[in-house]
N, C-alpha and C positions, 0 to 999 in steps of 0.2 A: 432368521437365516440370512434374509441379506446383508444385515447390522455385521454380522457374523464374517460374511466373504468378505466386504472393505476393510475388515481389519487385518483379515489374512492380507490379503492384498497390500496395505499398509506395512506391514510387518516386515514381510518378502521384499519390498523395495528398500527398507531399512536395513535389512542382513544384506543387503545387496549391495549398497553403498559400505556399509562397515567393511566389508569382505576383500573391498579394494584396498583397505588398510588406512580408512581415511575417516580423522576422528570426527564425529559432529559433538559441538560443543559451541553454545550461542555465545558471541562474542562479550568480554567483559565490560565492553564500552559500544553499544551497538551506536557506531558515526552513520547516520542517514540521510541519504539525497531524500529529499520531501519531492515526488511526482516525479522522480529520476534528478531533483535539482534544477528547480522549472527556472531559477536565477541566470541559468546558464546555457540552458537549450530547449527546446519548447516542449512543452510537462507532457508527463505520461506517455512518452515516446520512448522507441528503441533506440535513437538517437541519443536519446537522455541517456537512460540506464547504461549506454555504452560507454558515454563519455563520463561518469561519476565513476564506472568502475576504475578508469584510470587515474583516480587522486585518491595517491596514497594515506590511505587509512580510513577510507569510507569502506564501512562491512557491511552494508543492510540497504537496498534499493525497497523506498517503499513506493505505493501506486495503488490508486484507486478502480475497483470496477465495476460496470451495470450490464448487466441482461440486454440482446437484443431482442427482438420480433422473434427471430428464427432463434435462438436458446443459442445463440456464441457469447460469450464471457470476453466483453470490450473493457479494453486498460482507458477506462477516461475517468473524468471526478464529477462535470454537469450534468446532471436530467436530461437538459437540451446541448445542441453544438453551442457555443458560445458566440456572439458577435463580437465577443471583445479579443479572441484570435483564432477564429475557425473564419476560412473562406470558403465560398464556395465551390461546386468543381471545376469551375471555369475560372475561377480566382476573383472572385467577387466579392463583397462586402453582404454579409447579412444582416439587411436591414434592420433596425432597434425594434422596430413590428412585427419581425419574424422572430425575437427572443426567444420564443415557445413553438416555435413551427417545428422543430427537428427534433421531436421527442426519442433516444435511444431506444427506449423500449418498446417504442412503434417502429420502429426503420430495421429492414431487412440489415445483416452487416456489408451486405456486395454495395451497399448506397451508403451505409457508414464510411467505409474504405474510400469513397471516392471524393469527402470532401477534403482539405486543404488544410492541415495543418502547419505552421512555423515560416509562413512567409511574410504575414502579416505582425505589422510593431506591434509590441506590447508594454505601452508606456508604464506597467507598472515593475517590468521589468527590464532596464534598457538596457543590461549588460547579456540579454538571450541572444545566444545565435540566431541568425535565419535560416531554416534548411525546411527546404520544402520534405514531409511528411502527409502523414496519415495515424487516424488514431489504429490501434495494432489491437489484434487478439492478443487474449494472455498466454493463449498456448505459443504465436510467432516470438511474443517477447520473451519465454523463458528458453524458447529454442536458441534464439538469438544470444541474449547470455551462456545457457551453457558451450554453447559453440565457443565462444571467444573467451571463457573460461579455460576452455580444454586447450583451444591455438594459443593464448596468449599465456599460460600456464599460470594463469592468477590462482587466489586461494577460492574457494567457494564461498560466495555472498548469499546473505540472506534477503529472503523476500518479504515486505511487509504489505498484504494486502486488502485493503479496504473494502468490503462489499459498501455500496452506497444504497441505501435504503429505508425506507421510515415505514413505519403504520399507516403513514395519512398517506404515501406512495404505493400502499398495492394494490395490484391490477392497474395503475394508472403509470406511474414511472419505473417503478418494477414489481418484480415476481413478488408471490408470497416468499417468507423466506426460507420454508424448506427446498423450495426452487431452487431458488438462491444458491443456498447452500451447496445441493447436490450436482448443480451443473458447475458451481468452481473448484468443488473436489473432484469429479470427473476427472479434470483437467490438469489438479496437480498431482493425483495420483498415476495417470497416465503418463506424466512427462517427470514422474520417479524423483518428486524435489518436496516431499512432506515433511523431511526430516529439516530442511530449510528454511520452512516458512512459519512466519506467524500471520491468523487471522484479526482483521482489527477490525471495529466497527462503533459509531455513536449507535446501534442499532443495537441493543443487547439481545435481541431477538436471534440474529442470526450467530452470534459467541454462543448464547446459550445453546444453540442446537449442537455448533460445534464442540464444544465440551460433553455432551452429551452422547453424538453420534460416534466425535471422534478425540476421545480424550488425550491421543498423543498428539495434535495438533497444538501448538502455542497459540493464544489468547492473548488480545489485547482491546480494554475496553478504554475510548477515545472518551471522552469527559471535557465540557466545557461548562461550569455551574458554582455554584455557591456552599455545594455541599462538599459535606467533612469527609476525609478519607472514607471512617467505619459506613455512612449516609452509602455513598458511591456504590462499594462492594456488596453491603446489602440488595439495595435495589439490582445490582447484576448475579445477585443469591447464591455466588462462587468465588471464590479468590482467582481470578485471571493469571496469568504467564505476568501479563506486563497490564498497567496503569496506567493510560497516555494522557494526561492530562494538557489542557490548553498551559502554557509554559506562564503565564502569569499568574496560575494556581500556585506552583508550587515553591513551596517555603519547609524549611528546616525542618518541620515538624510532621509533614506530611511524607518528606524522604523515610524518618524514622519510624513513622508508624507502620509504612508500605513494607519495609527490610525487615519490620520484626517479623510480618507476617509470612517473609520470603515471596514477597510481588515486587517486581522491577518499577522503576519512572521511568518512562520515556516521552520528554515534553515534543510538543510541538506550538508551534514552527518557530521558533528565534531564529534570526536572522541576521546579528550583528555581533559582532567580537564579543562587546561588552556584554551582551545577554549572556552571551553562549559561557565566558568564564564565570557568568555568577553561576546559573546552571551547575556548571562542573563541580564550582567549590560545595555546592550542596551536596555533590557525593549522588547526582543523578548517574542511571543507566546508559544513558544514550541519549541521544537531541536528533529531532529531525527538523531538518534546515532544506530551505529553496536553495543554499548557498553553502553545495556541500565544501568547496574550496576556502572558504573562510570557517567551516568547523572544523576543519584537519588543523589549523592552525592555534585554535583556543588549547593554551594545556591549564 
């Protein structure tokens, strides 16, 4: 019976948006900012997403997220805050000792909120803004987009969202993953953007539920390994929306195998011209890039 209400619910938010006369249809080349395009303003921020949506021909803001203490659904990628660009509240350096102190999944969000995002360098990315932030709920960052969607009259981007989770992480870094699951559908079906998004995850745990619970949701299993296409989909025991494989997997043969099956590639993270147009010529889906300004540019 509940299985039952979220799909109504699902459903209704999708007549809802059709009704405005506004087609959904996944982009034929999804262009993705990787972490909102962390190359260019500090990752997984509102900041980010804001600034990707204005370079023309990025369609897909992707963004990773973790479980806090109190069950809010935080837009970040580490387990812990990072030393190598979170400060503290006070604008302090967290020491290499504390690596592990700030576990997300232990910290209320009001103590998340308060450390220091994007003021501190980030020598692996010297062309980032600095702008002082914070790491965002997912529900603020989708508010945030569709607001300036609607003022800036863009077209509607899609969302690619990562739950960050493993086996050896529950109960310690995060939720089990029907948790998981049910507190970031909560959230996107509340803020009426299902028909938007795709779910991705190294985690086929948490894809599999969502296929399962919520089959109109898009799927995307994130793959770094040695294994063959057929190896891949197997072990995720469904054919996914999309294939994302680490972008040094993929080769001629594995575009073609994915297409016959009607599964999309979406590599990540290429980062340079030259990757980005081999990419292409293979007749991949979409590329997710820390540099989304330099993959509007590969044709």
């Amino acid at each position: 019976m509940k299985l039952k209400k979220t799909a109504v619910i699902i459903l209704l938010a999708s007549l809802a948006i059709k009704s405005k006369g506004q087609e959904i249809k996944f982009p034929a080349f999804s262009a993705e900012a990787h972490r909102g395009g962390r190359g260019l303003m500090p990752e997984n921020s509102i900041e980010a997403m804001l600034n990707a949506m204005k370079i023309n021909g990025i369609t897909t803001l992707e963004m990773d997220t973790h479980i806090s203490k109190d069950g809010k659904v935080v837009v970040t990628h580490d387990d812990y805050l990072s030393p190598a660009f979170m400060l503290t509240p006070d604008g302090k350096d967290i020491p290499p000792a504390d690596a592990r102190k700030y576990c997300i999944f232990e910290m209320n969000y009001a103590k998340i909120k308060q450390f220091n995002l994007g003021t501190k360098y980030y020598d692996l990315f010297p062309r980032q803004v600095k702008a002082k932030t914070h790491l965002p709920l997912l529900a603020d960052l989708i508010d945030a987009v569709q607001h300036d969607i609607k003022k800036n009259k863009h077209k509607q981007f899609f969302y690619n969202i990562e739950t960050k989770c493993s086996e050896s992480g529950d109960g310690i870094t995060n939720p089990k993953p029907e948790e998981f699951v049910k507190l970031l559908m909560e959230v996107i079906i509340k803020k009426n953007v299902a028909d938007f998004v795709v779910i991705q995850s190294f985690d086929k745990r948490t894809i599999q539920i969502i296929h399962q619970k919520y089959p109109d949701i898009k799927t995307s299993f994130l793959v770094a390994n040695k294994k063959t296409y057929e190896e891949n989909i197997a072990d995720l025991g469904f054919k996914p929306f999309i294939l994302s494989p680490v972008w040094q997997m993929v080769n001629e043969e594995l575009v073609k195998k994915a297409h016959a099956d009607g599964v999309k590639i979406i590599p990540w993270t290429a980062n340079t011209l030259a990757d980005i147009q081999k990419l292409k010529a293979l007749n991949v889906d979409g590329i997710i890039s820390d540099y989304p300004d330099i993959l509007v540019q590969a044709k």
